[in-house]
C-alpha positions in Angstrom: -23.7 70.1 120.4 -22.0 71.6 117.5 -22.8 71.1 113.8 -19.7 70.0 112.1 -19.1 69.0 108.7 -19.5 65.0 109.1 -23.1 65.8 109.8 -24.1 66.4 106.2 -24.2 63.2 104.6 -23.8 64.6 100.9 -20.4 65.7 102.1 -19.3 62.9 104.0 -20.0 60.6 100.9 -18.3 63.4 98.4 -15.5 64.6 99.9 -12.5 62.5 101.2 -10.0 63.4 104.1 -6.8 65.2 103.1 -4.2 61.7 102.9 -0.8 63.1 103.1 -0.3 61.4 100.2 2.6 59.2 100.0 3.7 59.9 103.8 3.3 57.8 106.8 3.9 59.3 110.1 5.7 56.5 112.7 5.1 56.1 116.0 5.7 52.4 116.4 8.8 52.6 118.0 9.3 52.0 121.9 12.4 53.8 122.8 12.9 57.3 122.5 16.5 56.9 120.7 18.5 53.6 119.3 22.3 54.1 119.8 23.1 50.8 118.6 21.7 50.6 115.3 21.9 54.5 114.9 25.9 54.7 115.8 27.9 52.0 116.4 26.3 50.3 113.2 27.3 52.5 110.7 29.6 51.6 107.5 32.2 53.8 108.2 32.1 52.3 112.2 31.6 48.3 111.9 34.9 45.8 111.4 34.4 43.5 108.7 35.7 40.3 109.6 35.6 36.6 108.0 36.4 32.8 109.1 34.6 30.6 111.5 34.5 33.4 114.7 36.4 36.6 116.1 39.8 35.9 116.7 42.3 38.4 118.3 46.4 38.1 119.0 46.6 39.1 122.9 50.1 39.8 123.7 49.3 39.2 127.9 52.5 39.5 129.3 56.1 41.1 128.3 59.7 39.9 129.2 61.3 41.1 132.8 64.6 40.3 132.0 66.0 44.1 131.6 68.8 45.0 133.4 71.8 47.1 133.8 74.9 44.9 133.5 78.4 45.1 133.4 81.5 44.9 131.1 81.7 41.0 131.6 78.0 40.0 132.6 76.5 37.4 130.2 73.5 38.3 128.1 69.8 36.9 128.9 67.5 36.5 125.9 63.9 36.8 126.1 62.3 33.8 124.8 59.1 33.8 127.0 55.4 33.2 125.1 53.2 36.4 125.2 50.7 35.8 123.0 47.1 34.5 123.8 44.2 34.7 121.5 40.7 36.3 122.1 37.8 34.0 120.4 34.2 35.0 119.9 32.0 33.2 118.0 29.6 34.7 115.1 25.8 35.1 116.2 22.9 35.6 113.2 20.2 38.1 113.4 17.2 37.6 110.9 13.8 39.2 110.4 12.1 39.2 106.9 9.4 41.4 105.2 7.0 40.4 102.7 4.5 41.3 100.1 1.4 39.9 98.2 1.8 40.8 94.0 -1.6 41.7 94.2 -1.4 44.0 96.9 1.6 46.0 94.1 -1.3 46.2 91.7 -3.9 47.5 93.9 -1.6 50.1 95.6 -0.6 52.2 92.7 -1.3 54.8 90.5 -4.4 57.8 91.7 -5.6 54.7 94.3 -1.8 54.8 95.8 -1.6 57.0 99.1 1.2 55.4 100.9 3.9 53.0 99.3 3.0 49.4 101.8 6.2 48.0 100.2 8.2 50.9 101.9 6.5 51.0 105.5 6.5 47.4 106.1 10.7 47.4 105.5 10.6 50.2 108.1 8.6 48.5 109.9 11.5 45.3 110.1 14.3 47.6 110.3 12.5 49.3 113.5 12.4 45.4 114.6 15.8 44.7 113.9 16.8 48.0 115.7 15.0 46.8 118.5 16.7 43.5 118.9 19.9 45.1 118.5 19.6 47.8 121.4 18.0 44.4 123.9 20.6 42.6 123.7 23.4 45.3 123.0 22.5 46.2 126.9 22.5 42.9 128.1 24.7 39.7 129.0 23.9 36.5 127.5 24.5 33.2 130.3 27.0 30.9 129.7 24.6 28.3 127.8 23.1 31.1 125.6 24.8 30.6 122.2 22.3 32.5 120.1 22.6 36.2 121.4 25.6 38.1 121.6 27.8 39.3 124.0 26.9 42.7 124.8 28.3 45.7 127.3 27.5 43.8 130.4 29.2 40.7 129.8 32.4 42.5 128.6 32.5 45.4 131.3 31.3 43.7 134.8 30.8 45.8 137.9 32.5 45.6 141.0 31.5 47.3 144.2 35.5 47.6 145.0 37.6 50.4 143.1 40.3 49.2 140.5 40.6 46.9 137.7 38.3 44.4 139.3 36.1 43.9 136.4 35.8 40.0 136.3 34.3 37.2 135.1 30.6 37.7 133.9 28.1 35.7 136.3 28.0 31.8 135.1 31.1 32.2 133.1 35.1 30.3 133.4 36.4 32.4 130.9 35.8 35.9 128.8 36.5 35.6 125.0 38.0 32.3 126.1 40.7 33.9 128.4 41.1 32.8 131.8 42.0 36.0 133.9 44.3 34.4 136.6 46.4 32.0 134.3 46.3 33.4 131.2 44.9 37.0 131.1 45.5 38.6 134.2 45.2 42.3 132.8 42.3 41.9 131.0 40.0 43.6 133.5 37.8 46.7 133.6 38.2 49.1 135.9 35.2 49.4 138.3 33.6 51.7 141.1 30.7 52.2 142.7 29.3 55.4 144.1 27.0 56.5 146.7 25.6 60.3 146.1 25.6 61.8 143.2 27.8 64.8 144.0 31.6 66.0 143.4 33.4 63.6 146.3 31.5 60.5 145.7 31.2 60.2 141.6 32.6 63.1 139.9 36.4 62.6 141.9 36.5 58.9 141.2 35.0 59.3 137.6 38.2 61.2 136.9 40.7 59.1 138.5 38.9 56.3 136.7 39.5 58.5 133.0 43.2 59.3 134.1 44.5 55.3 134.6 42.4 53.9 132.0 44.0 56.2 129.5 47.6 53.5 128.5 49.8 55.0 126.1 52.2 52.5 125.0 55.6 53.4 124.9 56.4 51.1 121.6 55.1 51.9 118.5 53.2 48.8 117.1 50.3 48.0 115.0 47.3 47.1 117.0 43.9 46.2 116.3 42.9 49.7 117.7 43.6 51.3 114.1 40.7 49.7 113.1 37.8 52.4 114.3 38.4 55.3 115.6 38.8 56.4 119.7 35.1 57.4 119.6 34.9 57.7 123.4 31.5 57.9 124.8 29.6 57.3 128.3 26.4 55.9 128.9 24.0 56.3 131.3 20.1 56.0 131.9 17.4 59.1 132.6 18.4 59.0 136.6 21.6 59.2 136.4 21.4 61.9 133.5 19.5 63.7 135.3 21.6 63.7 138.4 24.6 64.6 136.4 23.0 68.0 134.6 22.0 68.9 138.3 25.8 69.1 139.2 26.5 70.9 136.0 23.8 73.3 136.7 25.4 73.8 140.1 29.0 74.8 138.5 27.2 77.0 136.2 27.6 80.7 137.1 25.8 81.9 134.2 22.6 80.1 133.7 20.7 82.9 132.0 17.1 82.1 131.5 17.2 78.8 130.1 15.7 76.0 133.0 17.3 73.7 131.3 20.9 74.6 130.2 22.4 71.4 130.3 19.9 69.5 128.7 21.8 67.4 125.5 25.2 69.1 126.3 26.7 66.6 129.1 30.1 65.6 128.8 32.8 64.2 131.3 36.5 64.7 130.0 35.2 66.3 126.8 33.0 63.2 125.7 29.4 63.4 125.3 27.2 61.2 127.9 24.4 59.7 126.2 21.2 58.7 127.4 20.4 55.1 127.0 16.7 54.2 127.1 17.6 50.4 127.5 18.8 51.3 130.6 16.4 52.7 132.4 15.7 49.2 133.6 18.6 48.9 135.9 18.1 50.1 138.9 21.8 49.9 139.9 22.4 53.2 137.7 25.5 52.0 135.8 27.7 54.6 134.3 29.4 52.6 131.0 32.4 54.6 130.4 33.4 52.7 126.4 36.4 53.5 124.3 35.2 51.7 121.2 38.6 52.0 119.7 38.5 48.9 122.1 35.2 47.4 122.0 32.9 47.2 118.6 31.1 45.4 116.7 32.4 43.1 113.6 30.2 41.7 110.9 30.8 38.9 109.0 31.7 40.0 105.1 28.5 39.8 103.6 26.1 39.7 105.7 26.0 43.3 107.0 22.0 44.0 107.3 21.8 41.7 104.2 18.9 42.1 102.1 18.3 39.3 100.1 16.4 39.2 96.7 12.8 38.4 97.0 11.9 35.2 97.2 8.2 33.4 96.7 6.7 31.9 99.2 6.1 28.1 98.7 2.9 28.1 99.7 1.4 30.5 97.9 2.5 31.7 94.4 1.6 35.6 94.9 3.4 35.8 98.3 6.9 37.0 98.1 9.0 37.7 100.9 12.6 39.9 101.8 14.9 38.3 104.3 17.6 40.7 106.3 20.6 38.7 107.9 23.5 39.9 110.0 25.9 38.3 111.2 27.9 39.7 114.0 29.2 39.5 117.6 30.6 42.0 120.2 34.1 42.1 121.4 36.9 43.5 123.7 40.1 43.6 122.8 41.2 45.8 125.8 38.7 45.7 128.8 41.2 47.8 130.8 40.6 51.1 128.8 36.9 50.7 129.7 35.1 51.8 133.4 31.8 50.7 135.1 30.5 51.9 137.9 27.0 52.0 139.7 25.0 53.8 142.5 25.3 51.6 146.1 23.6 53.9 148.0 20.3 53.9 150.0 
């Protein structure tokens, strides 16, 4: 067995272990990346919104009554209501931090090798991130009024090819709307696929890009001006994985590289991002998004608030740091957004 330099004990006593001082290396974290908190809730990306919930103008419908006419015919006027409105109600995330004074005064100066105040926010923020990708990737049921409504409950799949994206399981309505009476258009387009290969995904993927893609022949204000088109897909490691394999094959000039289309995906020049979170569906979804259509809007305020420390009432030396945000999810155009999933064998 080799001698090393723990075996003399004069040394061992003597001489510490180079610290790193003032660095921390994390490996707390689960998944290997968090598009939620990392992308869609950045300042420049988030609506700011106020009042008791979302609330969204829906012009559903528009007036038939064009016509060519002649000379004489009388006029028709379109009086007809088009307007319906999209509610969401606000849901609160909170996680807290905290400290003990004397832990400040013991952790400074030459005794100081990492700053504890600064690794146990990371260490909530991580948390926070967390939450936010879980439930981000998931849909809520109808009597769950604390988590928000993510992807799934907004874009729903459908095994048949169209706008077929309904109702999310358990629910009457989506953002309040009902789809036959009041909202008929207000569906995502869906298809599912069975190989991953040009025919079965790759053809319908494209049709699916071409008739989601309205352009509205008036020129109005919408809520779309809010963020920009920012159009991204989403998929999990399988289907990743699948997809680079058909690039690979259309690739005449692979050179040396094994891995040539590793982090370079796209489908109708937008990037396809891997999305850890789903890994657990077995279904394979592709989440085609235009978030000039779906995004997230915090209530003014209480964007990752962090609040001024407060002491703890049990014990005078405890202080603690609570984050709030308030937010929710919404849709205001479901049609401008695909799902499909893998129904083969």
């Amino acid at each position: 067995m080799a001698f090393t330099a723990s075996d003399v004990p004069d040394l061992v006593k003597g001489t510490l272990y180079r610290l790193g001082r003032m660095k921390f290396q994390q490996i707390a974290q689960s998944l290997v990346r968090y598009e939620i908190f990392t992308k869609w809730f950045k300042e420049d990306k988030v609506v700011v919104g106020d009042g008791l919930g979302l609330q969204r103008n829906m012009m559903t419908r528009h007036a038939t009554t064009a016509r060519h006419v002649g000379w004489n015919d009388p006029d028709r006027v379109a009086m007809a209501s088009v307007l319906e409105q999209l509610k969401v109600e606000w849901v609160q995330l909170t996680d807290a931090w905290g400290f003990d004074y004397r832990e400040t005064l013991m952790n400074k100066g030459a005794s100081q090798i990492v700053d504890i105040i600064k690794a146990r926010r990371a260490s909530t923020m991580l948390s926070i991130a967390s939450e936010l990708e879980t439930k981000a990737w998931s849909a809520p049921s109808a009597s769950n009024t604390v988590d928000p409504k993510g992807i799934p409950h907004w874009l729903v799949k459908s095994a048949t090819t169209g706008f077929n994206g309904g109702y999310p399981s358990g629910y009457t309505t989506i953002g309040g709307l009902n789809l036959e009476t009041q909202a008929p258009t207000f569906k995502n387009y869906t298809f599912a696929y069975s190989a991953f290969n040009k025919t079965s995904l790759v053809k319908p993927w494209r049709t699916a890009m071409r008739v989601t893609d309205f352009v509205s022949p008036v020129s109005i204000d919408d809520y779309r001006g809010e963020v920009g088109r920012q159009f991204r897909h989403y998929v999990n490691e399988a289907t990743l994985s699948n997809i680079e394999d058909i690039g690979e094959a259309q690739n005449e000039n692979l050179g040396r590289d094994l891995s040539t289309m590793d982090g370079k995906m796209t489908f109708n020049s937008n990037p396809i991002i891997y999305v850890p979170q789903l890994d657990s569906d077995t279904q394979n979804p592709i989440y085609s998004i235009d978030h000039s259509t779906f995004y997230p809007i915090v209530l003014q305020g209480m964007f990752l608030l962090e609040h001024d420390a407060i002491r703890a009432p049990e014990n005078h030396n405890r202080y603690y740091i609570p984050v709030d945000l308030m937010y929710n999810y919404i849709c205001i155009d479901r049609r401008r957004n695909t799902v499909s999933y893998y129904n083969g064998s």
